[in-house]
Each structure stands twice: as C-alpha cells, then as structure tokens.
MIDOSE-1310 file (N, C-alpha, C; in nm, 2 decimals, decimal comma, always signed):
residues 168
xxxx	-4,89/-14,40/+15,18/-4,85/-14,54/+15,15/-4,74/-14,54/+15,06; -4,65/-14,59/+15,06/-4,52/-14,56/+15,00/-4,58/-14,69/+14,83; -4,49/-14,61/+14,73/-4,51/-14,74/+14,63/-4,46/-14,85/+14,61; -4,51/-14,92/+14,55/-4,46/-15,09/+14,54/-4,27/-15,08/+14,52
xxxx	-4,28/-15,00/+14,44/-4,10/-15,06/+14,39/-4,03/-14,99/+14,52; -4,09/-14,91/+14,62/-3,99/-14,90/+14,71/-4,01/-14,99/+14,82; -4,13/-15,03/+14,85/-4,16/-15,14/+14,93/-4,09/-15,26/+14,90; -4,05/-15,31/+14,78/-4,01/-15,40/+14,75/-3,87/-15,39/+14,67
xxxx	-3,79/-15,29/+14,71/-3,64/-15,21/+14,69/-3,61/-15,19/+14,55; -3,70/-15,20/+14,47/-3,66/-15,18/+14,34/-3,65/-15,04/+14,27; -3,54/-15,06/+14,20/-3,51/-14,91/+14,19/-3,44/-14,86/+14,02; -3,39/-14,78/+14,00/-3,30/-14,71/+13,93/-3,28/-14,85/+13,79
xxxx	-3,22/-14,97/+13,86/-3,15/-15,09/+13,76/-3,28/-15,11/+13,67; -3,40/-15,09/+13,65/-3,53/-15,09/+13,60/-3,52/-15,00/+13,48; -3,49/-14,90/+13,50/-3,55/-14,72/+13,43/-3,50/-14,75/+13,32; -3,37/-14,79/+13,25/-3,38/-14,84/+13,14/-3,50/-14,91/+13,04
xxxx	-3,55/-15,01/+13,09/-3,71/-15,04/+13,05/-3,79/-15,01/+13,06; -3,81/-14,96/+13,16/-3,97/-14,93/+13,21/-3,97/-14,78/+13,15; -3,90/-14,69/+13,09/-3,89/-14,56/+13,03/-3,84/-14,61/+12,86; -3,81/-14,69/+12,84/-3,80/-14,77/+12,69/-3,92/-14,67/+12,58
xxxx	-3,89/-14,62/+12,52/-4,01/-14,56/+12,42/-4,06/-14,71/+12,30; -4,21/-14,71/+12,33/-4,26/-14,85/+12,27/-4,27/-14,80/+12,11; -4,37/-14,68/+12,14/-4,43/-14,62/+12,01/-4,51/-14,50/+12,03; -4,61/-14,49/+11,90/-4,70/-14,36/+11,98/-4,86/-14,42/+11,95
xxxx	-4,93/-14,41/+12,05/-5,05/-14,39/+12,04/-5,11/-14,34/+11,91; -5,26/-14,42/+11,89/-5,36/-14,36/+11,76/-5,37/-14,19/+11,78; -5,31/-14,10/+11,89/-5,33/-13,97/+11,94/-5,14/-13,89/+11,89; -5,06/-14,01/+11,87/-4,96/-13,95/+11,82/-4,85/-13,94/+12,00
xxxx	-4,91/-13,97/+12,11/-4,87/-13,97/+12,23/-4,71/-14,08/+12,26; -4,65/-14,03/+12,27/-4,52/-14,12/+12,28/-4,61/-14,23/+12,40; -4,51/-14,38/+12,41/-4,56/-14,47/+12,49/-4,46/-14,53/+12,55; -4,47/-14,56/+12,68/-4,36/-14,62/+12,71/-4,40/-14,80/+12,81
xxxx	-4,30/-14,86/+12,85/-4,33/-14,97/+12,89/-4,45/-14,93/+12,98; -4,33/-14,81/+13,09/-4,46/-14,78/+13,17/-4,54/-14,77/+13,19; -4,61/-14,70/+13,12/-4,76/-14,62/+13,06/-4,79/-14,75/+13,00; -4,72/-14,90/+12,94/-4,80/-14,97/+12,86/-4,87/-15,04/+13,02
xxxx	-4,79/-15,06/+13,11/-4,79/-15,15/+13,17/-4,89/-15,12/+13,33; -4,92/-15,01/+13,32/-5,02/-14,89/+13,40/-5,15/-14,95/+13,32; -5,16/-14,93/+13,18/-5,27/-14,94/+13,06/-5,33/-15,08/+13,16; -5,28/-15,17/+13,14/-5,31/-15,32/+13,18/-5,32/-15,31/+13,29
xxxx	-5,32/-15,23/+13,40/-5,33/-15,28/+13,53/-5,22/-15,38/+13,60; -5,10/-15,34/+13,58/-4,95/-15,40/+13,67/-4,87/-15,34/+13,70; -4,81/-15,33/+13,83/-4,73/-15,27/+13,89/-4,63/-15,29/+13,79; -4,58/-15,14/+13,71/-4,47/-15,13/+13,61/-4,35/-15,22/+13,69
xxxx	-4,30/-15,18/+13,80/-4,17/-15,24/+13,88/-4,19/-15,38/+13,89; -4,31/-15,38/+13,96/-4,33/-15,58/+14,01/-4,29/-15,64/+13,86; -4,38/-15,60/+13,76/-4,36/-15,67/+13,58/-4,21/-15,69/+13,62; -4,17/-15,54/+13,59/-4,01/-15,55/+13,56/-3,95/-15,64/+13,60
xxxx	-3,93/-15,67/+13,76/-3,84/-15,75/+13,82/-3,87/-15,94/+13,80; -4,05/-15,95/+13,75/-4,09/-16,06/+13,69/-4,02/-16,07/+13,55; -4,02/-16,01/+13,48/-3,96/-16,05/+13,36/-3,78/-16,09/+13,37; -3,71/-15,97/+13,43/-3,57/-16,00/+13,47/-3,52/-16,10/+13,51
xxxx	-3,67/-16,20/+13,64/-3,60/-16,35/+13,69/-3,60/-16,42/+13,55; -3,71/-16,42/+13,48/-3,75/-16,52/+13,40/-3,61/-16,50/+13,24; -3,65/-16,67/+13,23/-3,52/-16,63/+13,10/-3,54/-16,56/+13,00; -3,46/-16,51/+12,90/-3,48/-16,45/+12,82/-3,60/-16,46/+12,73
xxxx	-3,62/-16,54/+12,67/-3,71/-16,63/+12,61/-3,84/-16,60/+12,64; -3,88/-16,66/+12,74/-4,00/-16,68/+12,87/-4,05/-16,55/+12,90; -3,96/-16,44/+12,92/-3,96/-16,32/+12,92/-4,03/-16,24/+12,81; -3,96/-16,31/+12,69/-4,01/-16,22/+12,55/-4,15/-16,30/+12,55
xxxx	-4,20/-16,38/+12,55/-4,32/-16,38/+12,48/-4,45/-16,35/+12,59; -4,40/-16,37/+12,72/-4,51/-16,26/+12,82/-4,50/-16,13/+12,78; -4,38/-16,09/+12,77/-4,40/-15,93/+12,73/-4,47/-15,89/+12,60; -4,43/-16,03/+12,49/-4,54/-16,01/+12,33/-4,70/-16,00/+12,37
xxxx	-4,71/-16,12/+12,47/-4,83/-16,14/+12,51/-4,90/-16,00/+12,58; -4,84/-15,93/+12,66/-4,89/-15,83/+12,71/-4,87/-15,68/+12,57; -4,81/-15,66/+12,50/-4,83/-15,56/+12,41/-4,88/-15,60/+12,28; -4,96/-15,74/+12,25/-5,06/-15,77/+12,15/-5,16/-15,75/+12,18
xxxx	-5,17/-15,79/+12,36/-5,36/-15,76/+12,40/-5,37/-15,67/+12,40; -5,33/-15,54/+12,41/-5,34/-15,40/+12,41/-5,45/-15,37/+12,31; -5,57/-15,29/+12,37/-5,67/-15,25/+12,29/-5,67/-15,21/+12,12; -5,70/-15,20/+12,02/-5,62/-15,15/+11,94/-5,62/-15,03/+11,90
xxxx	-5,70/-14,91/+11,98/-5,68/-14,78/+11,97/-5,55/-14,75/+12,06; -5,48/-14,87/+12,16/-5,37/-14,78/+12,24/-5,23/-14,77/+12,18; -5,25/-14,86/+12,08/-5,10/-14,84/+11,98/-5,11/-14,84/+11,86; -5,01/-14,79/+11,83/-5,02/-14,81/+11,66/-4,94/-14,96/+11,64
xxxx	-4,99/-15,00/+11,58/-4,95/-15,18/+11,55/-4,78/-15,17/+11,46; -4,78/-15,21/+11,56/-4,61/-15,25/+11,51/-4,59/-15,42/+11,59; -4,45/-15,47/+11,54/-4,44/-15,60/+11,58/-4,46/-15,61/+11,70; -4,49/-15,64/+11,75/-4,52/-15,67/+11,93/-4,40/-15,82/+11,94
xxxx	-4,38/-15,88/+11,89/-4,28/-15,98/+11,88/-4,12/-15,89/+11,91; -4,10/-15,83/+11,80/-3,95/-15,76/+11,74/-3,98/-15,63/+11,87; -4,07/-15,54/+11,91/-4,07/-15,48/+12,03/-4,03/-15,58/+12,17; -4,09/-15,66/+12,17/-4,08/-15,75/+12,29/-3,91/-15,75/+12,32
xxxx	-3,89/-15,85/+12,20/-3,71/-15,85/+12,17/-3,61/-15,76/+12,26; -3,66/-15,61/+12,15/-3,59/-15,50/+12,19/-3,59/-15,47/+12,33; -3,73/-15,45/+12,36/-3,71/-15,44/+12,51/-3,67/-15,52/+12,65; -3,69/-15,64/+12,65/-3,64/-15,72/+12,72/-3,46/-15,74/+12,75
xxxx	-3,37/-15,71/+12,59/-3,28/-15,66/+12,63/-3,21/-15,56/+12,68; -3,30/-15,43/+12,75/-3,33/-15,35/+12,82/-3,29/-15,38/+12,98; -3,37/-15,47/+12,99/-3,35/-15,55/+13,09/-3,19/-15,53/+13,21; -3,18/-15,56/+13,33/-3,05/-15,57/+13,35/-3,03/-15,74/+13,40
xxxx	-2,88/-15,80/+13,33/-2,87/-15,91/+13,32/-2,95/-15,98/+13,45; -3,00/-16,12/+13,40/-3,02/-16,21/+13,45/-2,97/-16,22/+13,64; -2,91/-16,31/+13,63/-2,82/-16,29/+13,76/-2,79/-16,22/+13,81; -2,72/-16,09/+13,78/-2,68/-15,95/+13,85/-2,84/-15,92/+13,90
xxxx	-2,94/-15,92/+13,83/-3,07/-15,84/+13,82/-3,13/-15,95/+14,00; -3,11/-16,04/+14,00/-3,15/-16,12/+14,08/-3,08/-16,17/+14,20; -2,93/-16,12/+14,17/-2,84/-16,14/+14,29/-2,86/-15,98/+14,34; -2,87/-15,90/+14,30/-2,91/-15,71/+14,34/-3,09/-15,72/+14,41
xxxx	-3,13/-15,82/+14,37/-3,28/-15,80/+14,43/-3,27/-15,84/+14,54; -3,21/-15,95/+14,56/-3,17/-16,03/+14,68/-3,10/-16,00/+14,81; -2,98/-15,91/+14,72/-2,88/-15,83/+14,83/-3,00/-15,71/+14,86; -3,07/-15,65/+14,79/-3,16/-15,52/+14,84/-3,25/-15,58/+14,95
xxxx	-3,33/-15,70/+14,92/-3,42/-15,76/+15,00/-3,33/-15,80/+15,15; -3,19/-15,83/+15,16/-3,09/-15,87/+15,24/-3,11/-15,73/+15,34; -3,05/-15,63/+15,24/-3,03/-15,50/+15,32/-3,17/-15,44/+15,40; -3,22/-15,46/+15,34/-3,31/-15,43/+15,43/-3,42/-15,48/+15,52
xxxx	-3,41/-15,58/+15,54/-3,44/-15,68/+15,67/-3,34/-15,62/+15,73; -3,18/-15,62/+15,76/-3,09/-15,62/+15,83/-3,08/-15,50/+15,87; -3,15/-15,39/+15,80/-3,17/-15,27/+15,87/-3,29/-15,25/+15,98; -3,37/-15,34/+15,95/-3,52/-15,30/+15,99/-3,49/-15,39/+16,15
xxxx	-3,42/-15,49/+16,16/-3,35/-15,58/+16,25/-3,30/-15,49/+16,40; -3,23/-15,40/+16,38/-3,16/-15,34/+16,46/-3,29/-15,27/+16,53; -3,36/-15,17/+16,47/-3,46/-15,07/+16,52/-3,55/-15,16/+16,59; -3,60/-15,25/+16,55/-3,72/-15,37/+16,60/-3,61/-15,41/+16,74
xxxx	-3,49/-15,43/+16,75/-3,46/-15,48/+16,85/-3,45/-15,34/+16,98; -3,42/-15,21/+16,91/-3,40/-15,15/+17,01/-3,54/-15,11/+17,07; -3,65/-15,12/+17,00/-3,75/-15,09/+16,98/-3,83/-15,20/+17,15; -3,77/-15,33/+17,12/-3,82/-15,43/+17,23/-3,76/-15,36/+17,35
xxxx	-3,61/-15,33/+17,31/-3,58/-15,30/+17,44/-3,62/-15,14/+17,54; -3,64/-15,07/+17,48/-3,71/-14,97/+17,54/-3,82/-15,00/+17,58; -3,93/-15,10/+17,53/-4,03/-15,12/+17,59/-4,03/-15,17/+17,72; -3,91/-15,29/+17,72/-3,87/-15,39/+17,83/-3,84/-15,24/+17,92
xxxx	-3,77/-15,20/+17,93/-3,76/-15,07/+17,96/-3,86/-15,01/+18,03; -3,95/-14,98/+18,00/-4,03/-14,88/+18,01/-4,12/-15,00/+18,13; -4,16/-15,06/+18,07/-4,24/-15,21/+18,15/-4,17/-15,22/+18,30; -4,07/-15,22/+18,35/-3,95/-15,27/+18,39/-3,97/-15,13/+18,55
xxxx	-3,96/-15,01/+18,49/-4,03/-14,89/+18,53/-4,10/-14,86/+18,58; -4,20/-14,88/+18,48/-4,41/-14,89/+18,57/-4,41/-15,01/+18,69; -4,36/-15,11/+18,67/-4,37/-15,20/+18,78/-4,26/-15,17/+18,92; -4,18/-15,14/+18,83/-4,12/-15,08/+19,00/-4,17/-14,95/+19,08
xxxx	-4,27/-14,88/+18,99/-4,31/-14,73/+19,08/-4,45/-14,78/+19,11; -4,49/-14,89/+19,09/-4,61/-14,96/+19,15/-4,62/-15,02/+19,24; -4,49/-15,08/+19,27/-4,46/-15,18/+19,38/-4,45/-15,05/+19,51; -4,34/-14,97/+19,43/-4,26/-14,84/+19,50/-4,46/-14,79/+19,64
xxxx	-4,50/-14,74/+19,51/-4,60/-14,68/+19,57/-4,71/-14,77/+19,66; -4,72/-14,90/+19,61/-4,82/-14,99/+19,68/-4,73/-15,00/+19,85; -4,60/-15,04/+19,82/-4,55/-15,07/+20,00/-4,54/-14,96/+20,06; -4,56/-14,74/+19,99/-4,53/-14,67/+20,06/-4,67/-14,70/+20,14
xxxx	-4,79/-14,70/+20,03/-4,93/-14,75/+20,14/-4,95/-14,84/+20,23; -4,86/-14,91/+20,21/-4,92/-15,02/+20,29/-4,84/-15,02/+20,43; -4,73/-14,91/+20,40/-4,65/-14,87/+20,51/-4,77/-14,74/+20,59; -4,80/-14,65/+20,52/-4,88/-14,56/+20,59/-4,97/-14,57/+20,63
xxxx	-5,07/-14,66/+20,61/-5,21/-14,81/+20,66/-5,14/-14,83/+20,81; -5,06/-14,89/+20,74/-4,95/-14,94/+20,94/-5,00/-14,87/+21,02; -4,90/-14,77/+21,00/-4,85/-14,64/+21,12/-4,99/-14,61/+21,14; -5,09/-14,57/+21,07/-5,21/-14,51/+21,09/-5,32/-14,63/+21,19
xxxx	-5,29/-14,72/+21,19/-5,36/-14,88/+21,23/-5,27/-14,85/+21,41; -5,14/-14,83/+21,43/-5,06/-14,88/+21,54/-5,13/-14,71/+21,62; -5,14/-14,64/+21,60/-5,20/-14,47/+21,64/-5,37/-14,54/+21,64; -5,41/-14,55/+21,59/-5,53/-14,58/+21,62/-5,57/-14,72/+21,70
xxxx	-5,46/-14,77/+21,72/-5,50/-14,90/+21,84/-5,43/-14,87/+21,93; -5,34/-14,76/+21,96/-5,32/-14,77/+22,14/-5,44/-14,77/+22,23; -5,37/-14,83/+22,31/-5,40/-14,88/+22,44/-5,46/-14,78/+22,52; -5,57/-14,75/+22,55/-5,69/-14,67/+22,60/-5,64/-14,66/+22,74
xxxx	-5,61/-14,61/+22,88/-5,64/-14,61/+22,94/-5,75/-14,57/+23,01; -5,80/-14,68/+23,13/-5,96/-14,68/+23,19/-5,92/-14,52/+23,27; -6,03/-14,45/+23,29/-6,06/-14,32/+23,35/-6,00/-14,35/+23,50; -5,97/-14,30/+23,58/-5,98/-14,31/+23,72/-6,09/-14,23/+23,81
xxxx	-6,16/-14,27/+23,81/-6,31/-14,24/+23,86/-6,29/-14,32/+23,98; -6,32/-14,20/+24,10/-6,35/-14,31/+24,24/-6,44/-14,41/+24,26; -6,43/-14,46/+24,33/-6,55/-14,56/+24,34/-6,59/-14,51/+24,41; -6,76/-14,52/+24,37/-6,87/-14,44/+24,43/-6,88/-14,50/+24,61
xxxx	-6,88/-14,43/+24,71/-6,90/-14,47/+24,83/-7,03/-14,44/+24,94; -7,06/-14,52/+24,99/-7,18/-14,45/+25,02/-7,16/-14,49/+25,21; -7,21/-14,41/+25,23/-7,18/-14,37/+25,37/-7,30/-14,44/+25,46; -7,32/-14,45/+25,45/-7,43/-14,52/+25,50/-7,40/-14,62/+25,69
C-alpha cells in the first residue's frame, strides 16, 4: 500500500516542518513535528498540507491546540503558543503551497488519463478478436454440418432386382 503523502503527491515542500525539531521528550529524546504528529494519530503529510491551506493565524492555534494536548510525559513543556509560531512559519507559502498541491493533483490525473485510455483500448481490442474467431469458428461448423448433411442425403438408388416371375 503506498503512503498517504504519495497517494496524495505531497512531497519534499513539507520536510522543512514536518522534520522541524519541537524539543526533547521527559526521556531526553529529540521531537519532531512528525513524531508529534504520529503521537496523536495524523497523517504527518495530510496535517501538513491542512495547515499550509489554512491562514496563518487559523493555522497557529490548531497546531497550539495539537502540541498542548500532548500527554504531559511526551514533552517537556515549553510554549506551545511561541512553538506553534515558529513552526508554522516553516510552512511553504500560502498560495505557492496550494497552487503546487493543485498543479501535483493536475499532473497526475493527466498522467493516469493516457494509460486508462490505452488501457480501454486494448481491451476493445482484444474483445474485437474473441468475437471474430467465434464467428470465424462457428460458420467453419456450420459449413462442415452442410457438406456432412448434402453426403449423407444422396439420393439412394432402388436395387435392380428382377421381378420375380413365375411360370406358371
């Protein structure tokens, strides 16, 4: 099964945030958006590309909102507000981030386009085929039925046996 950010073309324009170092763990463990965002159960990429439509603003305080709930053995408490901040301008711009999602989602429909079409047509193809070597084969039988039917109904001729005569 392929992963979400490639099913859904997202790529590379991300890695800046989603590799962002948040902080470290009560274990001393560096943290990153990713790993925050794995913690919570969200496709790190899907977040991503959710926060990049959304404005700046709107952006920061879902992302405060998601690094306050955080259990409080998973971080060491630092501002989740002033983190949020930092990271969202991480981000790649607004528009670019959303005219690039659009052109990827573009490109690839318009690749998948061609193969789907050649795809019908070899079927049409192949269909096109089987019915001609069916037809092919059904009239050679129905041709050899004939000849076999016209041989088996000739015309009998009656024996020539004299007629019995009696002398009498």
């Amino acid at each position: 099964m392929a992963p979400m950010a490639s099913v859904l073309g997202l790529g590379s324009e991300f890695d800046d945030f989603l590799f962002a170092a948040i902080g470290d763990d009560l274990n001393g463990m560096p943290l990153s958006v990713v790993s925050v965002l794995a913690r919570v159960d969200l496709d790190p990429w899907q977040e991503a590309a959710t926060l990049a439509a959304l404005p700046a603003e709107l952006a920061t305080q879902r992302l405060t909102m998601l690094l306050a709930a955080l259990p409080e053995r998973t971080l060491q408490r630092t501002s989740a507000a002033s983190t949020a901040v930092r990271l969202i301008a991480l981000l790649p711009p607004r528009t670019n981030a959303n005219t690039r999602l659009a052109a990827q989602r573009s490109d690839a429909a318009s690749a998948a386009h061609p193969r789907t079409l050649l795809n019908l047509i070899l079927i049409a193809i192949y269909l096109i085929l089987s019915l001609g070597i069916q037809i092919f084969a059904a009239r050679r039988d129905l041709a050899l039925r004939t000849n076999t039917v016209h041989v088996s109904a000739a015309p009998t001729v009656p024996s020539q046996t004299p007629p019995a005569t009696s002398d009498k």
